[in-house]
N, C-alpha and C positions, 0 to 999 in steps of 0.2 A: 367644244369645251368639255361636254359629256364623255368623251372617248381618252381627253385628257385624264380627266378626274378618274375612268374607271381602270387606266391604264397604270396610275399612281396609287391607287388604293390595289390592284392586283400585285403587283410590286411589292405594297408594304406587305400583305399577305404572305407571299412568298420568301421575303426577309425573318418574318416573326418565325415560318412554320420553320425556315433553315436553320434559327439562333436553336427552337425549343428543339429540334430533333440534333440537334450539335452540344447543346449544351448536357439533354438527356446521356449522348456517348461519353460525354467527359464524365457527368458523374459516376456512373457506368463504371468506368474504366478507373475512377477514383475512390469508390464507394463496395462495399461488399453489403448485403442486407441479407440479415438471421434470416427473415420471415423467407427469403427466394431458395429454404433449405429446406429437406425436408430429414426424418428420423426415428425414430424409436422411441426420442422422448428430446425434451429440451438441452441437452449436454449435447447428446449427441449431435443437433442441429447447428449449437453455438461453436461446436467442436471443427465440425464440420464446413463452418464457414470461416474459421480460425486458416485452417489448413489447406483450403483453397484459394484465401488473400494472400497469405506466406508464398503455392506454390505460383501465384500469377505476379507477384512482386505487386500488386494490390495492397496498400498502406492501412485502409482504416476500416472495423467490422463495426457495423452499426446494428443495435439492438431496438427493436422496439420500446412503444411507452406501452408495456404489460409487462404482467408477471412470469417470469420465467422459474420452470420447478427446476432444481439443481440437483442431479441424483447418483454425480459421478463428477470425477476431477477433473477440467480444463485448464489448457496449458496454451497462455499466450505467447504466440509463436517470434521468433525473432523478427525483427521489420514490423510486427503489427500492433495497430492501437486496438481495446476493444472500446469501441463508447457506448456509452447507455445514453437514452433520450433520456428526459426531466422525471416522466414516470417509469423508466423500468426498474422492477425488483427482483433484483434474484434470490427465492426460496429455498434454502439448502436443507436435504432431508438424506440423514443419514450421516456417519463418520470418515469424513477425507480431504484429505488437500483440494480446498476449493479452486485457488486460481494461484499457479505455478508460472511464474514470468521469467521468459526466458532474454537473453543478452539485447535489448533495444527494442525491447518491447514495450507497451503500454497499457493501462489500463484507467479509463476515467469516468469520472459520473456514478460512479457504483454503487446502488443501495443495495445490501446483502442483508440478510436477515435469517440467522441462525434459527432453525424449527423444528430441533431435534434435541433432546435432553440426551441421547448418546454422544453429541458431536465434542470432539476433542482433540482435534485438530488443527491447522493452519487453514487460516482464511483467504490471506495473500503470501505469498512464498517465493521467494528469494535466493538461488541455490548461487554460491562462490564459485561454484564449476563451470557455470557462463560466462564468468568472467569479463563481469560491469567493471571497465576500469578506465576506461577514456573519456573526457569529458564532452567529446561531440556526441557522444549517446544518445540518444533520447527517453532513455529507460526513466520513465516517473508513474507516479499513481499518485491522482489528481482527483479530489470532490467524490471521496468515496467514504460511506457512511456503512458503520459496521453493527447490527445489532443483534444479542444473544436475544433471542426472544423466549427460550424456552426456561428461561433463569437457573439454567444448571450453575451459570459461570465458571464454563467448560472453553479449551480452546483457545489461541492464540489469533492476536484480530492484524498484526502485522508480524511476520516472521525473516530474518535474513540468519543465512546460515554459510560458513566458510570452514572446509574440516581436510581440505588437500593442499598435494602442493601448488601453488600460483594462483588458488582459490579466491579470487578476490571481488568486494563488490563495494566500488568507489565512484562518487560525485553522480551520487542516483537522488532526485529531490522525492520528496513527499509532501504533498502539500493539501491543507484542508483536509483533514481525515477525523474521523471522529468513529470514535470504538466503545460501546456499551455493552456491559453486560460477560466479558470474557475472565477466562483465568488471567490473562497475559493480552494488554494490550498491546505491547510495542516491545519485540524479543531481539536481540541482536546476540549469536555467540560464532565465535572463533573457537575452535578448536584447536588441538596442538597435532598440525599431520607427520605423518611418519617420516618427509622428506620435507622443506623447503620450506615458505612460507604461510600462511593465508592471512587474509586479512577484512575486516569491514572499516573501510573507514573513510571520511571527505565525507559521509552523505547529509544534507538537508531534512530536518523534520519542520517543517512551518505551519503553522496554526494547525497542528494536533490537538483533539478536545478528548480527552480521556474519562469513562464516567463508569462508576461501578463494577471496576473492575477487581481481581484477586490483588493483582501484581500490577501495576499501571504500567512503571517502562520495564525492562529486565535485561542487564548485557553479563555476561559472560567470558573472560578469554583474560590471556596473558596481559602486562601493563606495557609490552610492546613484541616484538618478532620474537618465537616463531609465528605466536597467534596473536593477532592482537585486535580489539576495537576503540580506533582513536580516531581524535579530528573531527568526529559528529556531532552535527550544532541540531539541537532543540529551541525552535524558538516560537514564541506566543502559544506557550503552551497554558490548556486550559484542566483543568485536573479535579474533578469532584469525585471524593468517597464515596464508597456506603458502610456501611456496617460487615458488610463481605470483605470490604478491603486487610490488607495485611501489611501493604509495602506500596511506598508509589516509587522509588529510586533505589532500584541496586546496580553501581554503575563498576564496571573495570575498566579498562585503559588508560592514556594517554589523552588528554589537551581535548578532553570531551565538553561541551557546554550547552547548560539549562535556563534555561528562563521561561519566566509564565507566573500561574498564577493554582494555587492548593484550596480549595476551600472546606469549610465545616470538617476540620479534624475532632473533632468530637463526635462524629460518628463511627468513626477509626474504635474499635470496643478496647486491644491495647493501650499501652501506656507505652511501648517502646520506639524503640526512632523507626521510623516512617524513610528515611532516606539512609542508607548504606554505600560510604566507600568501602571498600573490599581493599585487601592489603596487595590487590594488583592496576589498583588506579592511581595515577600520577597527575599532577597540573589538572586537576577536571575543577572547571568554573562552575558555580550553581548559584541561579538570583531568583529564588522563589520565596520575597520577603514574609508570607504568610506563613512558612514554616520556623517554630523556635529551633533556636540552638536543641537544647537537650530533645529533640527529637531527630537530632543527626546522628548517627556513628561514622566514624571518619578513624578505618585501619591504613589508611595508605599512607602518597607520600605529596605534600605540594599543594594538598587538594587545599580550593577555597569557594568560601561562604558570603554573597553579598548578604546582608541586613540593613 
């Protein structure tokens, strides 16, 4: 009975030690870890393990829970997510495109924290030349928290840019973000290119929380082709001033729509409208019942106001 029992309990042994060295290869082969990187400084590292998940077809870089110093630009590579654990912080010191996302890329979890009173840059960056435009993409940026901490309110804390021909970045979600402290929280412009189209449009903003910002959203571009930014729904948007603030909506395009919530416009030190149609927005919805009428300008065409 004894040889029974020690024959079954060797057995299970040999089951556990096969799952954990089997399961180890999967993550292995499923996982990329900063910390297994070494460098010159933390960019370099995170850089580093950016561009060896991309070249192994390696899906997801996983960050530690610490603080990471940010001292140069990274560029998340096409195919890769980068996650941060609960506690990592990424430290930005110095002026540059923090994190450039390229065609099906990701980025989630992000606690960024601006610590440089020169910074005046983009935080997350968006180029139309990748050309986000299918909806099996996977391109989002997900539970990422942006904060100026040097109070310049300097910088751009989401950026999308489109300025070629076919330049286009559509049906990209963002969701849960929240931006303090920047010139520009939420930028979107189309440009007019010398050939063909470009465009931003179809993308998702959901539960964006905007706070002490210059400029809260800010788009840019023609009311339709050659440049255009239409079709972008804002929604449960949360929007608090400060006395820095200037403008929470200057919107152009086409069938664009807002919703959410504005609070304490008396910190706004103006008297003038806070929300701006441009006389190249068309059909754009807006339901932010906290703002009055006479704090809207509306040069376009179709545009409407719920109250």
């Amino acid at each position: 009975m004894k040889k029974v029992i020690g024959l079954f309990l060797c057995m299970v042994f040999v089951i556990i030690v096969f799952y954990q060295q089997n399961h180890a290869v999967t993550d292995q082969k499923e996982k990329i870890y900063v910390e297994d990187f070494k460098g010159a400084n933390d960019s370099v590292k995170i850089q580093a393990a950016i561009d060896k998940s991309r070249a192994n077809k390696i899906k997801t870089v996983m960050l530690d829970d610490k603080k990471y110093r940010v001292t140069s630009p990274i560029i998340v590579r096409q195919g890769v997510k980068l996650l941060s654990g609960y506690g990592t912080e990424f430290i930005v010191e110095g002026n540059f495109r923090v994190f450039e996302l390229e065609k099906n890329a990701s980025i989630e979890g992000a606690y960024i924290a601006i610590n440089d009173a020169d910074f005046n840059s983009e935080v997350i960056y968006l180029d139309g030349k990748y050309k986000y435009y299918n909806t099996w993409y996977k391109t989002h940026v997900k539970d990422i928290n942006i904060v100026n901490w040097s109070e310049s309110n300097q910088g751009t804390g989401i950026s999308l840019y489109a300025g070629g021909k076919k330049h286009e970045i559509s049906f990209v979600n963002f969701e849960n973000v929240k931006v303090s402290g920047m010139e520009t929280g939420v930028k979107l412009i189309a440009e007019k290119p010398a050939s063909g189209y470009a465009w931003i449009n179809a993308n998702r903003f959901m539960n964006v929380s905007l706070e002490d910002c210059v400029n809260m959203i800010y788009m840019d571009s023609h009311s339709t082709i050659p440049n255009e930014t239409s079709g972008n729904q804002f929604t449960n948007l949360q929007i608090q001033p400060s006395s820095k603030t200037k403008s929470i909506l200057k919107v152009s395009g086409e069938y664009n729509e807002f919703d959410g919530m504005a609070w304490d416009l008396d910190k706004i030190t103006h008297q003038n409208a806070v929300i701006e149609f441009t006389e190249h927005s068309k059909d754009t919805t807006i339901d932010i019942p906290s703002i009055p009428m006479n704090r809207i300008s509306d040069n376009g065409q179709a545009n409407k106001v719920n109250q």
